[in-house]
C-alpha positions as a printed Julia matrix, in Angstrom:
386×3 Matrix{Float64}:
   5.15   14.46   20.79
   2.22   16.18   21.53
  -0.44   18.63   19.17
  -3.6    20.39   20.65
  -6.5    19.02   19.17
 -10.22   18.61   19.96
 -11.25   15.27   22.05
 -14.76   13.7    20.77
 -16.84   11.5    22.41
 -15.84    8.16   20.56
 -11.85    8.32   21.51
 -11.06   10.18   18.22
  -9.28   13.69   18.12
 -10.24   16.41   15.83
  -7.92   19.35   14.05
 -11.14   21.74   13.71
 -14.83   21.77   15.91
 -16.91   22.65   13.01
 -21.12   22.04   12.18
 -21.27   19.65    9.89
 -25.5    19.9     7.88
 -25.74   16.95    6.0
 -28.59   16.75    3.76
 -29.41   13.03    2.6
 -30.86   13.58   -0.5
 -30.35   15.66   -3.52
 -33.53   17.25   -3.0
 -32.54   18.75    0.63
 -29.31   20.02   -0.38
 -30.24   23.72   -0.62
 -32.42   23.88    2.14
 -28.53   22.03    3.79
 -26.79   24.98    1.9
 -28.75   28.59    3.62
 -28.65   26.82    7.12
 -25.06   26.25    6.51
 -24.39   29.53    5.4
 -26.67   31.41    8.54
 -23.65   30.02   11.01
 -19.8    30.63   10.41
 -18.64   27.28   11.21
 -20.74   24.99    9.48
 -20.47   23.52    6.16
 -22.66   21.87    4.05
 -22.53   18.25    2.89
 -23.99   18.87   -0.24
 -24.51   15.61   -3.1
 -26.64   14.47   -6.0
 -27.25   11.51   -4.26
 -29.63    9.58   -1.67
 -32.12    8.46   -4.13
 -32.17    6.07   -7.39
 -29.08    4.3    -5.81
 -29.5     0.54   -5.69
 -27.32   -2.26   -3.69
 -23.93   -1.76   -2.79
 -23.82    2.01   -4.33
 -26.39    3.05   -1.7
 -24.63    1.21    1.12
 -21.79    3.6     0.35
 -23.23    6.77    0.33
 -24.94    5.79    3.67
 -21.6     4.6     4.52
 -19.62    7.86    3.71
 -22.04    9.88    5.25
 -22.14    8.58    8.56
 -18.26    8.89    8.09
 -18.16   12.74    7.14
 -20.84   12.61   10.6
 -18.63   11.07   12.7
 -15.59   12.9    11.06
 -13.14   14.54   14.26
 -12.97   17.42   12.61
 -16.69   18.16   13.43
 -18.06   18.73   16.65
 -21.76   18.78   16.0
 -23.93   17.43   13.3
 -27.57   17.96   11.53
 -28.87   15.92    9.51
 -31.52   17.24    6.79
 -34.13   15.03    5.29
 -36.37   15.3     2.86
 -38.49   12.22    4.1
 -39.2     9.81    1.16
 -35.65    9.0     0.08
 -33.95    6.21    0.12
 -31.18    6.83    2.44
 -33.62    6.89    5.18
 -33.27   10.29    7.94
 -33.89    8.61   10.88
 -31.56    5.8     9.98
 -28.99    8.14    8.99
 -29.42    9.99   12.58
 -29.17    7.51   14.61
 -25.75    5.9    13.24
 -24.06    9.04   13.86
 -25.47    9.81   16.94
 -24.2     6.73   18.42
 -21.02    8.13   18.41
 -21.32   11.61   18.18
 -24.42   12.71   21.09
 -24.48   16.71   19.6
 -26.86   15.34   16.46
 -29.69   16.51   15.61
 -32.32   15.81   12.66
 -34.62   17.87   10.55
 -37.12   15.77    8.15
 -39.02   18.43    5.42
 -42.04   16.55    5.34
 -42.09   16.08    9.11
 -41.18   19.99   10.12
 -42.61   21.91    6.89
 -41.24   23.51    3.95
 -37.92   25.38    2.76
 -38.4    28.86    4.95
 -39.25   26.47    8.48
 -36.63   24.34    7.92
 -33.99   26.4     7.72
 -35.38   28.29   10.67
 -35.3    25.64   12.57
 -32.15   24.24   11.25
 -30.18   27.73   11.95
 -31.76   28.15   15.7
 -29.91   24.48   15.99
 -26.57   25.25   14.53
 -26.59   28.5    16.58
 -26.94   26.01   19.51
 -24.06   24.31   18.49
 -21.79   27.16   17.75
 -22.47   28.38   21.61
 -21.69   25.33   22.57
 -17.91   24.55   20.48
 -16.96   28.24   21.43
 -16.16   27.18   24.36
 -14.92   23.89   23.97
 -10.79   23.93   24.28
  -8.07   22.2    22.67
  -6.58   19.15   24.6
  -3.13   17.88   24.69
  -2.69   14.25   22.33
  -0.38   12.65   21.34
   0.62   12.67   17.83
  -0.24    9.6    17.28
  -4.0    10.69   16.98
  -2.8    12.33   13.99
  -3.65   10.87   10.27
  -2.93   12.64    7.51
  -4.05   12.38    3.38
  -1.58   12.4     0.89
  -2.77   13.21   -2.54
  -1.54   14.88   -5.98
  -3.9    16.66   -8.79
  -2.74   18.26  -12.0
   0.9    16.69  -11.6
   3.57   18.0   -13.95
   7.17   17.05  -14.06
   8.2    19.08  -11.04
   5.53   17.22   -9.09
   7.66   13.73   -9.16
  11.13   15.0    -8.38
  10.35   17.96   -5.85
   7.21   18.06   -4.26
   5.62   14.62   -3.74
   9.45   13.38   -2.72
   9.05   15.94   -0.03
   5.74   14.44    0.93
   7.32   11.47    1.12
   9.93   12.31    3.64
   6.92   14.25    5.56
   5.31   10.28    5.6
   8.42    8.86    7.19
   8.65   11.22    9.8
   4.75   10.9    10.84
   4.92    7.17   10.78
   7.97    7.33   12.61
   6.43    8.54   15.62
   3.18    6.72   15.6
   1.0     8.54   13.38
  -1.02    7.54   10.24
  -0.59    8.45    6.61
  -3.24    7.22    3.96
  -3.02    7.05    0.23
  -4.9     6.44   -3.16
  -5.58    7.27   -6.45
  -5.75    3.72   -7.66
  -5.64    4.14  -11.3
  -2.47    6.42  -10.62
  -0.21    3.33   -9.34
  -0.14    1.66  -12.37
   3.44    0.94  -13.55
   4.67    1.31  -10.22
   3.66   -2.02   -9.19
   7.13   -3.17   -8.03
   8.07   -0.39   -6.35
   4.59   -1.13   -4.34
   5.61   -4.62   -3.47
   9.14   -3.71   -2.22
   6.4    -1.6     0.04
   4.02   -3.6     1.5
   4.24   -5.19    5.06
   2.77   -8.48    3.51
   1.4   -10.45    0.55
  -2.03   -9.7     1.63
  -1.46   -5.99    1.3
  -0.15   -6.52   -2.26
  -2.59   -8.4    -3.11
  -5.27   -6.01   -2.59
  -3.88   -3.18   -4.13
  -2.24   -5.18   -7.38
  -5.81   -6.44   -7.7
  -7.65   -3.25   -7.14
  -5.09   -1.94   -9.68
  -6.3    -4.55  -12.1
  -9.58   -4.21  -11.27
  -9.95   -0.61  -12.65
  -8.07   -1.43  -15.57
 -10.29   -4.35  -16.53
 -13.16   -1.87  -15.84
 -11.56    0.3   -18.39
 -11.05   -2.11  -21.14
 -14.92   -3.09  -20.96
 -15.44    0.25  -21.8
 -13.08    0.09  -24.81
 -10.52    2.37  -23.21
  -7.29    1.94  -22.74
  -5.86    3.61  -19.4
  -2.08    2.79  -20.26
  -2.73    4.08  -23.73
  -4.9     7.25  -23.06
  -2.94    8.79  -19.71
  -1.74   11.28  -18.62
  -4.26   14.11  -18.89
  -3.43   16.68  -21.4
  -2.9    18.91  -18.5
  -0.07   16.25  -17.48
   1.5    16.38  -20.92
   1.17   19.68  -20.97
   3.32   20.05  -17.96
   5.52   17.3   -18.92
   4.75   13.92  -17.99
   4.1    11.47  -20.8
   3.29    8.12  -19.5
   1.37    7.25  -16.94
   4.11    4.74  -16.04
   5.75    8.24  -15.52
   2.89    9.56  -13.23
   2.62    6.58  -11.29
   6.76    6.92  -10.55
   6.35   10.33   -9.36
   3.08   10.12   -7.25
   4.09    6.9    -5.58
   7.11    9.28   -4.48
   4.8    10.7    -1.58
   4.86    7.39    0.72
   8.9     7.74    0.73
  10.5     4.37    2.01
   7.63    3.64    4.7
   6.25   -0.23    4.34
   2.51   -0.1     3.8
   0.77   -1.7     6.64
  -2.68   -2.07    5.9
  -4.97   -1.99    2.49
  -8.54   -1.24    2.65
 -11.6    -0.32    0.23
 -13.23    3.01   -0.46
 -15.59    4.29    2.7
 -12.93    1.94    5.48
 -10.69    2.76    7.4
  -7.51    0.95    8.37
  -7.34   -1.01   11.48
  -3.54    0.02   12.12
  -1.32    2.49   12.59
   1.25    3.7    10.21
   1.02    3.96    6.18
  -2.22    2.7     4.71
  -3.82    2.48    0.99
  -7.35    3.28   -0.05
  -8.57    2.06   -3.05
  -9.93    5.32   -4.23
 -10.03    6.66   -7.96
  -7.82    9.52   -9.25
 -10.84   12.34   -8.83
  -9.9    14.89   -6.4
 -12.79   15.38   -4.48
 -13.7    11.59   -4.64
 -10.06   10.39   -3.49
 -10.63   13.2    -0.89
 -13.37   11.7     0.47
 -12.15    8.52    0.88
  -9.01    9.57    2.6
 -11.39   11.39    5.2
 -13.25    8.51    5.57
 -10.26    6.84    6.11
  -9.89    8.9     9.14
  -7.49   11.63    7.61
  -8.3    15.39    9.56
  -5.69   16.73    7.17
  -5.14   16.09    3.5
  -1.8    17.19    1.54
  -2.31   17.89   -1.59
   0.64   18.41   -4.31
  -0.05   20.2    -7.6
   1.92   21.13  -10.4
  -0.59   22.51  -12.6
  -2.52   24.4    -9.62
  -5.6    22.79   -8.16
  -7.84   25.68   -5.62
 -10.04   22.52   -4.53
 -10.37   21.86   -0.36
 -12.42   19.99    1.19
 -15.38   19.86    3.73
 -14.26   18.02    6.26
 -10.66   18.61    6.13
  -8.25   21.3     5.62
  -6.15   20.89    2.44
  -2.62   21.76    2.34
  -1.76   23.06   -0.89
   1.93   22.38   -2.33
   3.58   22.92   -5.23
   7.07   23.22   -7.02
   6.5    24.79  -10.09
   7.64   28.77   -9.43
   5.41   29.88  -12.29
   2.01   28.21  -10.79
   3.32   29.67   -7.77
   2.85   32.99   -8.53
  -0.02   33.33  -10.89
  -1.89   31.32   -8.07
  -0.36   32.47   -5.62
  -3.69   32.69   -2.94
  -4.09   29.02   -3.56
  -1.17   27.6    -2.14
   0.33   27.39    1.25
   3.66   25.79    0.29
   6.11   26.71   -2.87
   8.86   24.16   -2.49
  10.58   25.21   -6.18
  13.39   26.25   -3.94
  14.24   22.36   -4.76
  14.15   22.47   -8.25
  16.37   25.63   -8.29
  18.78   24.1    -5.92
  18.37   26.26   -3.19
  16.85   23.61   -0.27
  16.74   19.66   -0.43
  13.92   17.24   -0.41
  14.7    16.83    2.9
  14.22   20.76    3.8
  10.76   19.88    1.6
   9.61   17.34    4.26
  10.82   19.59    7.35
   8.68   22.84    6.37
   6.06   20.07    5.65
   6.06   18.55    8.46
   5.87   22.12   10.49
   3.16   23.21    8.23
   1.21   19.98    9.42
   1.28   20.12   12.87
   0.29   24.23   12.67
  -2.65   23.78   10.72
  -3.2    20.75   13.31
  -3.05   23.21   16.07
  -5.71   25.62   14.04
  -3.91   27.81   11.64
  -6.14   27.97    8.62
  -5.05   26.91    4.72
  -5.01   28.79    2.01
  -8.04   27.0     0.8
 -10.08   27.63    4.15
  -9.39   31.06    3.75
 -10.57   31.06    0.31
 -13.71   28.92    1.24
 -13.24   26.16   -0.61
 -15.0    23.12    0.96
 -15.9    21.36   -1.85
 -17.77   18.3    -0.74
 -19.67   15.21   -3.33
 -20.18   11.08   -3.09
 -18.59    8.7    -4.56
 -20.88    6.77   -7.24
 -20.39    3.19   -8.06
 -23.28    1.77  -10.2
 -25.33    3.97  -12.93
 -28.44    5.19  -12.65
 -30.99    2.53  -13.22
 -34.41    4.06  -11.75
């Protein structure tokens, strides 16, 4: 089956050709933020990161940078600098350039202040927009398609209608050759078995059993007890009250398809087909890691009713609860309570998701995009020491 997408320099095929300014530093985010918003299709990578990061935690954020850089979805980059940081400009540039040739760099303390910078910065994205105008979509085949799968404010319809769905949408994409990626580590606890019946191989297990573990160890060092303290009130609110019970429902969005590969936060998997990334439950952090997984599109189910896209990716909203539905109505692009009234089947639920996909893959917006919402942040591992 083939999609029309955008062909990139590295081999990789993108669902949008969008700018994408990303500032390296806290301190050159808003200079990031009025060159983004002087040109229609560019977004701003905006973080409070880039400095006071030590070890592994700054690896990362230079990690998922260069990611959201080399992202398919985005056709041209700038990078903004401040110049004494510690996610070094120059360093920055050049790993993204390497793989994507339309990137450019601005350094403040190299060019000038706020008012030249983005004067500069604009008359460069402008450049770029000329140039993606009249770039044209290519024929690929699907199998150059991944796709996030997430869930945020879950209630009870979230487990039996709309992530079931999802998961019937993941065996049909994997089917024919194209990649699904999961998370939301702390949100497959008590589903353990389910997750081994799952997985291609012990290794895979493995990995996510002990990332499980991992987190929850984490948690008890902090005198917390996850098991204890989950769901959210906003899940018990809406119904669930374990987080056993969460865990059941969410894991309902991979469906019967054996996970092939397993890989940590910033990777991405080396093989086709279903793949886990240990990410936390955050929205916009599990976002990011699914990106940088190589995800162009992100599903996102939501019982409560989450507005939240994304930068890099167009998010798919979904939900089954009718009453979310309607008093948030311009947030979602899917209302699959048809299934909880008995009116169309899960498998229905996967079908319109599965169409929805592959139209927004082609270049129909979301209801998020519409809205603007491209929420964008790192991931932090380690406190703040310095």
């Amino acid at each position: 089956m083939n999609i029309d997408m955008f062909e990139r320099p590295n081999g990789t095929y993108g669902v949008r050709n969008r700018i994408a300014v990303i500032p390296t530093v806290a301190c050159a985010n808003h200079v990031a933020e009025l060159i983004a918003d002087s040109v229609d299709i560019a977004d701003a990578y905006t973080h409070p990161y880039g400095c006071d990061q030590l070890g592994y935690d700054l690896e990362l954020s230079f990690k998922c940078l260069k990611s959201m850089g080399v992202h398919p979805n985005n056709g041209a980059v700038l990078v903004v600098g401040l110049g004494c940081e510690e996610i070094l400009p120059h360093e920055l540039y050049k790993a993204i350039k390497n793989e994507q040739p339309d990137t450019e760099l601005i350094v403040m303390q190299e060019t000038g202040g706020t008012e030249k910078c983005v004067k500069l910065g604009t008359e460069i994205c402008k450049k770029f927009r000329d140039k993606l105008m009249e770039q044209k979509r290519v024929k690929a085949d699907i199998s150059n398609l991944t796709v996030g799968v997430e869930c945020g404010g879950s209630d009870y319809t979230s487990g039996i209608a709309s992530n079931p769905s999802v998961g019937v949408f993941t065996e049909k994409l994997c089917s024919l050759g194209g990649g699904v990626v999961f998370g939301e580590t702390t949100e497959l606890m008590g589903a353990e078995d389910i997750i081994k019946s799952r997985c291609e191989s012990e290794d895979v297990y493995k990995f996510i059993v002990d990332s499980i573990k991992r987190v929850e160890d984490t948690a008890v060092s902090m005198k917390v007890d996850l098991r204890g303290t989950q769901p959210s009130p906003g899940n018990i609110d809406g119904g669930l009250t374990t987080i056993e019970e969460k865990s059941l429902g969410g894991i309902c969005k991979i469906g019967g398809t054996k996970i092939k590969s397993a890989v940590c936060f910033g990777s991405a998997p080396d093989k086709k087909g279903l793949a886990f990334v240990d990410t936390p439950g955050n929205d916009i952090a599990c976002t990011l890691g699914l990106c940088c997984a190589g995800a162009q599109i992100i599903i996102f189910t939501t019982g409560r009713g989450t507005p939240m896209g994304f930068a890099a990716a167009p998010v798919i909203k979904v939900t089954a609860n009718s009453k979310i539905s309607k008093i948030m109505a311009e947030n979602f692009d899917l209302d699959l309570s048809g299934i909880i009234d008995g009116d169309i089947s899960i498998n229905d639920g996967g079908r319109v998701l599965f169409e929805r996909v592959i139209s927004v893959a082609q270049g129909q917006q979301t209801a998020a995009e519409k809205l603007g919402h491209r929420e964008f942040s790192l991931y932090r591992v380690s406190p703040i020491l310095t």
